[in-house]
C-alpha positions as CSV (number, residue, x, y, z in Angstrom):
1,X,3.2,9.4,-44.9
2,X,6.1,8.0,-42.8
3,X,8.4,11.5,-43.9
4,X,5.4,13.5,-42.9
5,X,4.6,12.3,-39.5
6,X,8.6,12.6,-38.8
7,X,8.5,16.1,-40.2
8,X,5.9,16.8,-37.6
9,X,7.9,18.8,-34.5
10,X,5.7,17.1,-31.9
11,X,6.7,13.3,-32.7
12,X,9.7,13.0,-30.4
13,X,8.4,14.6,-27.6
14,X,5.9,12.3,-28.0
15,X,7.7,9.0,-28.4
16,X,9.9,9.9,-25.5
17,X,7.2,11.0,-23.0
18,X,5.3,8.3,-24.0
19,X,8.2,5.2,-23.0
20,X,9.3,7.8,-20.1
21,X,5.4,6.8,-18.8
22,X,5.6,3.1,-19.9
23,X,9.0,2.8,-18.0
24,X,7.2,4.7,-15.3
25,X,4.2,2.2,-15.2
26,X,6.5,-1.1,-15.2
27,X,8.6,-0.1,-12.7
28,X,5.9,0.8,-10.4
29,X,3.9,-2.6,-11.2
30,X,4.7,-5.8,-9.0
31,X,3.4,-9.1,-7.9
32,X,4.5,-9.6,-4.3
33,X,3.2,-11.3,-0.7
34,X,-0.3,-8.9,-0.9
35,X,-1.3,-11.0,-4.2
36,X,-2.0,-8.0,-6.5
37,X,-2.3,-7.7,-9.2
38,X,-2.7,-11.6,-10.5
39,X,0.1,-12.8,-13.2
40,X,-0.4,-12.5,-15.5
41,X,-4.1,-11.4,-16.4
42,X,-4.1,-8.7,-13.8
43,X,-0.9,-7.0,-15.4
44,X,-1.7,-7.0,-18.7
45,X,-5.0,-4.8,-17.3
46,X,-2.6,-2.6,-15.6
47,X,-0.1,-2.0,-18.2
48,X,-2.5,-1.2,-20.6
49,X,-4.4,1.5,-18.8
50,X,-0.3,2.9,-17.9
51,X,-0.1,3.1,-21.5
52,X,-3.2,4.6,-21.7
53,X,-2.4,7.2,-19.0
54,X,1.2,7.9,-21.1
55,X,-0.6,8.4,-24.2
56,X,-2.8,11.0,-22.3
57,X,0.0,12.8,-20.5
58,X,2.6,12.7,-23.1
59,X,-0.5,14.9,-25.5
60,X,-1.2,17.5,-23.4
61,X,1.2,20.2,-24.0
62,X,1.0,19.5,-27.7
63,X,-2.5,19.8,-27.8
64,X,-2.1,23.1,-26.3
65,X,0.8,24.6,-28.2
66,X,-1.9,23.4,-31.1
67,X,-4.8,25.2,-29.7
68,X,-6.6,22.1,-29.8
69,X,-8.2,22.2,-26.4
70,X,-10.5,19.6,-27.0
71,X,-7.7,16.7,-27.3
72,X,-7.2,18.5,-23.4
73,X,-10.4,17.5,-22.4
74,X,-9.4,14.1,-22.9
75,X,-7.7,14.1,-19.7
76,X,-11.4,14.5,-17.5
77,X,-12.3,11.7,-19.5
78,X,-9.2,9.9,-18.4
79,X,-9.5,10.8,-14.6
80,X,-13.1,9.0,-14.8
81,X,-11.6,5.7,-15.9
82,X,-8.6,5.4,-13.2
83,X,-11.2,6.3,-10.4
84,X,-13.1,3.0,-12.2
85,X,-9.8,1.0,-11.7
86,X,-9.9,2.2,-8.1
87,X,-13.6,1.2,-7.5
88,X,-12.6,-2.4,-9.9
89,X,-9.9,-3.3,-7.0
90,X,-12.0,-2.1,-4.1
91,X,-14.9,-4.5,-5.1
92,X,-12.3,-7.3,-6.6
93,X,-10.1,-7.7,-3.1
94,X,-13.3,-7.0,-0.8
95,X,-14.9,-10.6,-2.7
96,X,-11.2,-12.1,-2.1
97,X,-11.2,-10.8,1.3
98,X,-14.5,-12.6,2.5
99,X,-12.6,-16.0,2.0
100,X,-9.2,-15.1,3.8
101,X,-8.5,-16.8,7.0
102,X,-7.2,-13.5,7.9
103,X,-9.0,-10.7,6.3
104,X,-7.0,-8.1,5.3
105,X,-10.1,-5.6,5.9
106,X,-11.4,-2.4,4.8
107,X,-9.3,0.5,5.1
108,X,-6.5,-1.8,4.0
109,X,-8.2,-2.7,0.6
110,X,-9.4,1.0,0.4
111,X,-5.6,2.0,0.6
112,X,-4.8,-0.9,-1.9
113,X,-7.5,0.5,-4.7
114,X,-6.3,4.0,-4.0
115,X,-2.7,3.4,-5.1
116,X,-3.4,1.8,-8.1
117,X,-5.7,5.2,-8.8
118,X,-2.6,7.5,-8.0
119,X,-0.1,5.3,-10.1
120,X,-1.8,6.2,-13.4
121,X,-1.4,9.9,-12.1
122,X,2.0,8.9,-11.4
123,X,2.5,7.8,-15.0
124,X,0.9,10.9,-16.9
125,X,3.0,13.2,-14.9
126,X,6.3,10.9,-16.1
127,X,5.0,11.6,-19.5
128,X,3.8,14.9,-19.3
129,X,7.0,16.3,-17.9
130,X,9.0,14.6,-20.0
131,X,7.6,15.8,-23.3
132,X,7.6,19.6,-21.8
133,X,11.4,19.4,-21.0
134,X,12.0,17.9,-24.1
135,X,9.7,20.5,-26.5
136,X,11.8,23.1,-24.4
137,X,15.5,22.1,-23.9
138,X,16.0,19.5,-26.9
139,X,16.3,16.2,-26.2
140,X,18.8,16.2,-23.6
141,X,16.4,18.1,-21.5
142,X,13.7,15.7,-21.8
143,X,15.7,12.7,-21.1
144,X,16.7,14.5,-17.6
145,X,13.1,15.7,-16.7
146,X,12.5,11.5,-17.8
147,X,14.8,10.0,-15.3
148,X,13.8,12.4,-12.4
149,X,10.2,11.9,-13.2
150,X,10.9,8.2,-12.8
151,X,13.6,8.4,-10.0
152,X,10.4,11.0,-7.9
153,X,7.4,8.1,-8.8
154,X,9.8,5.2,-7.5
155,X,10.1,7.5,-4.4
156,X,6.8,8.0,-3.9
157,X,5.3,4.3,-4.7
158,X,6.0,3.4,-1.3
159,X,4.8,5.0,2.1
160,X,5.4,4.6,5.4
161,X,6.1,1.5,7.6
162,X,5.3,1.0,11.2
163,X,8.8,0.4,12.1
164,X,8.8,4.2,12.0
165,X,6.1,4.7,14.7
166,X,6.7,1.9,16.4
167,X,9.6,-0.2,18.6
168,X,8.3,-4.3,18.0
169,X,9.6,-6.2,21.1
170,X,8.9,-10.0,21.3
171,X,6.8,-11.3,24.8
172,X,5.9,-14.4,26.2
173,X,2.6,-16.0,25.4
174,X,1.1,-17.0,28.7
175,X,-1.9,-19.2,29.1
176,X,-3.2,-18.7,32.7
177,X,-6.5,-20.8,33.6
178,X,-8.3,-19.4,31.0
179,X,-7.4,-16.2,30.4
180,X,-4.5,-15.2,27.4
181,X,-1.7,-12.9,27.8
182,X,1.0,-11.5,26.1
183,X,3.4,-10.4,28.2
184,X,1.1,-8.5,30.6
185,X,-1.4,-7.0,28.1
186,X,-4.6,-9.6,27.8
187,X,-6.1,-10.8,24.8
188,X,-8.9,-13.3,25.0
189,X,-10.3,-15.9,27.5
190,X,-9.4,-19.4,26.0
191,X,-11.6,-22.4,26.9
192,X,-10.7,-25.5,25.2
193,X,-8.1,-27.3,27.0
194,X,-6.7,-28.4,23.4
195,X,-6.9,-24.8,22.3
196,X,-4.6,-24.0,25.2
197,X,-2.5,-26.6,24.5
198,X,-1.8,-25.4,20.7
199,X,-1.3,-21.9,21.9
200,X,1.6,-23.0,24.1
201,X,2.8,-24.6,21.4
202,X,2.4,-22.3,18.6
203,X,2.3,-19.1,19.9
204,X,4.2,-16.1,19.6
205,X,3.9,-12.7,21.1
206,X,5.1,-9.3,20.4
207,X,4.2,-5.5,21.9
208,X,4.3,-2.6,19.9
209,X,5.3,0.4,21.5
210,X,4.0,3.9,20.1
211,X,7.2,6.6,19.8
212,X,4.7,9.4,20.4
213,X,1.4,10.7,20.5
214,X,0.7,10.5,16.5
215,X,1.7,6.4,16.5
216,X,-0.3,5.5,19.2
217,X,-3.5,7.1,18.1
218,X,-2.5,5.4,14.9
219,X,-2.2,1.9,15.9
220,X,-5.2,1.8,17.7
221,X,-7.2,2.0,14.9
222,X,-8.6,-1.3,14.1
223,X,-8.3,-1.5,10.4
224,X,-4.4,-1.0,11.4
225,X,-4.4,-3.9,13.5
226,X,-6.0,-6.1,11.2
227,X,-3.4,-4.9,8.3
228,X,-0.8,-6.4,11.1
229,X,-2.6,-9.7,11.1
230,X,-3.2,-10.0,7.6
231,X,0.5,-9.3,6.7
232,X,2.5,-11.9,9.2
233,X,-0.2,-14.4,8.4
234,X,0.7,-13.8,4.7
235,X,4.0,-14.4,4.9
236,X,4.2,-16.6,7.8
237,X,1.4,-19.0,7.7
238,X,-1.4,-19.0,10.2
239,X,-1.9,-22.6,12.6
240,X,-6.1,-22.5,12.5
241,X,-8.9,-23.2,10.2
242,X,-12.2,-22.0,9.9
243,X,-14.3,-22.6,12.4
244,X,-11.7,-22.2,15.0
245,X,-12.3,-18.8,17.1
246,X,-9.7,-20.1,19.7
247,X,-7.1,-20.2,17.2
248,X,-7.5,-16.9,15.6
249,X,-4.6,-14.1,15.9
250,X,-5.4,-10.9,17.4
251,X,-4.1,-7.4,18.3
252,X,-5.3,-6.0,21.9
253,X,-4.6,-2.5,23.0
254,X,-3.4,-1.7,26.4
255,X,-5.6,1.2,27.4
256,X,-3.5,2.7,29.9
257,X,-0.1,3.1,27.8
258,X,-1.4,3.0,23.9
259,X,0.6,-0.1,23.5
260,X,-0.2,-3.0,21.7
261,X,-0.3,-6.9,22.1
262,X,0.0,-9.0,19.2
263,X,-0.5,-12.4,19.4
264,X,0.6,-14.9,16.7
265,X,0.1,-18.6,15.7
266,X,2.8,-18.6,12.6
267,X,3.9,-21.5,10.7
268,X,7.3,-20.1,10.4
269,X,8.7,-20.0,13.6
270,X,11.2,-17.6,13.0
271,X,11.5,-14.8,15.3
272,X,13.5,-12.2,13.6
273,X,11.9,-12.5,10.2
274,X,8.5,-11.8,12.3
275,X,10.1,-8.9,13.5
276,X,10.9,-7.7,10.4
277,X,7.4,-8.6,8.2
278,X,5.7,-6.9,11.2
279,X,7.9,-3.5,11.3
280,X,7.9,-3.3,7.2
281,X,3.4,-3.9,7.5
282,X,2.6,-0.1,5.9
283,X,1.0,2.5,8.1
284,X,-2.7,3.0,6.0
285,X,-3.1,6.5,5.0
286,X,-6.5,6.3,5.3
287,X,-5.9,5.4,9.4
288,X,-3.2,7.9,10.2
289,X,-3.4,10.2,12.6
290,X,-1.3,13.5,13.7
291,X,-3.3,15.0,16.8
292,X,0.1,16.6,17.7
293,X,-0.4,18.8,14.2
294,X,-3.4,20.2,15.4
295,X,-3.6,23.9,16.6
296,X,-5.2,22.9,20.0
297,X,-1.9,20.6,20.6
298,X,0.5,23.5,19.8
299,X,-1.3,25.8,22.2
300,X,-1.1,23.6,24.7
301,X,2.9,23.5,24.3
């Protein structure tokens, strides 16, 4: 049995495709600051279904050398179950979310469910390339096509960052009578004479400035702002509570320039590492914007 599934001219293709996507699915699966997925239950749901997906990709061209097309149709099958892994995170982080101090919020958990989605497509291309180049060119082939598949899915596992729409400059936190500023964009009107006193003492204040057209249309949406909030709360600590309106961070635009005014209660006092957590916050796809792409805006140039 063992001499006739080696004699089979499909088996290494198949073994190498298929670690090529494991490999694929590992590197692309971590647990950092955004808590997802959970260690060590949350991975071992993840790196099954990447197995899954590598078993699925890694078949394909075999199947259809074989004329088996219904082994191909499989793969429909297969696209059914990752969109269920991206409606399983949606509805797992949107319970999570209800009990944050500060929510990440929709289109942030919307991004969140959609990459896991595209990484099990990531993974079935690793596998399925790799098994093509290798039925075609040997195995040196496939083991090239493997490490470019792999070296193209680490590129594309991470997007954009706002440090690349956006200048982060700190600015004074100014309590004045009841109204709160950062630097000369307001943000709320603070009553509580202890509430004033704590924001003088714990808050921090930067402005984002838009680099065009595209990044300030971007950063205005809300679900970008609150992405901002949840992030440097993550990794720096928030001061409040719940129940505490007048301690609660918040991002206010300055309708007349497109910038924005960030204000901050951190634990971590630590002004360049808030620069950096705030410029590295990703830009969601599901929020950007390119008005400057459209037809009407090249006309008007």
């Amino acid at each position: 049995m063992f001499k006739q599934l080696l004699a089979n001219e499909f088996v290494f293709p198949l073994l190498l495709g298929f670690v090529f996507g494991i490999l694929c699915r590992v590197s692309l699966l971590r647990t950092d600051y955004r808590q997802y997925p959970t260690y060590p239950h949350g991975k071992i749901i993840h790196v099954s279904l990447g197995v899954i997906a590598s078993a699925l990709g890694a078949l394909a061209i075999p199947a259809l050398l074989k004329e088996n097309y219904t082994a191909v149709t499989f793969l429909t099958v297969a696209a059914q179950q990752f969109r269920d892994v991206r409606n399983m995170e949606r509805t797992t982080l949107s319970e999570i979310d209800k009990q944050e101090l500060v929510p990440r919020g929709g289109p942030y958990i919307e991004g969140i469910a959609m990459v896991f989605e595209g990484r099990n497509y990531l993974v079935m291309f690793t596998s399925l390339a790799t098994t093509t180049a290798m039925i075609l060119f040997q195995w040196w082939g496939g083991l090239l096509m493997g490490l470019i598949a792999l070296a193209i899915s680490t590129k594309l596992k991470s997007g954009k960052t706002l440090q690349q729409i956006v200048d982060v400059v700190p600015a004074p936190v100014r309590v004045e009578g009841k109204d709160l500023y950062v630097g000369d964009i307001y943000i709320m009107n603070v009553g509580l004479q202890d509430s004033q006193n704590v924001i003088r003492e714990q808050g921090r204040g930067y402005i984002l400035v838009p680099k065009d057209a595209n990044a300030k249309v971007t950063i205005s949406h809300p679900g970008q702002r609150q992405a901002i909030l949840h992030d440097v709360a993550t990794q720096l600590g928030v001061f409040t509570d719940s129940g505490e309106p007048s301690l609660t961070p918040l991002v206010k635009r300055d309708l007349h320039t497109g910038r924005l005014g960030v204000f901050l209660l951190p634990q971590v006092k630590d002004q360049d590492r808030a620069l950096s957590v705030i410029g590295a916050v990703p830009i969601l796809e599901s929020v950007f914007r390119m008005p400057q792409k459209s037809k009407t805006a090249k006309q008007e140039v």
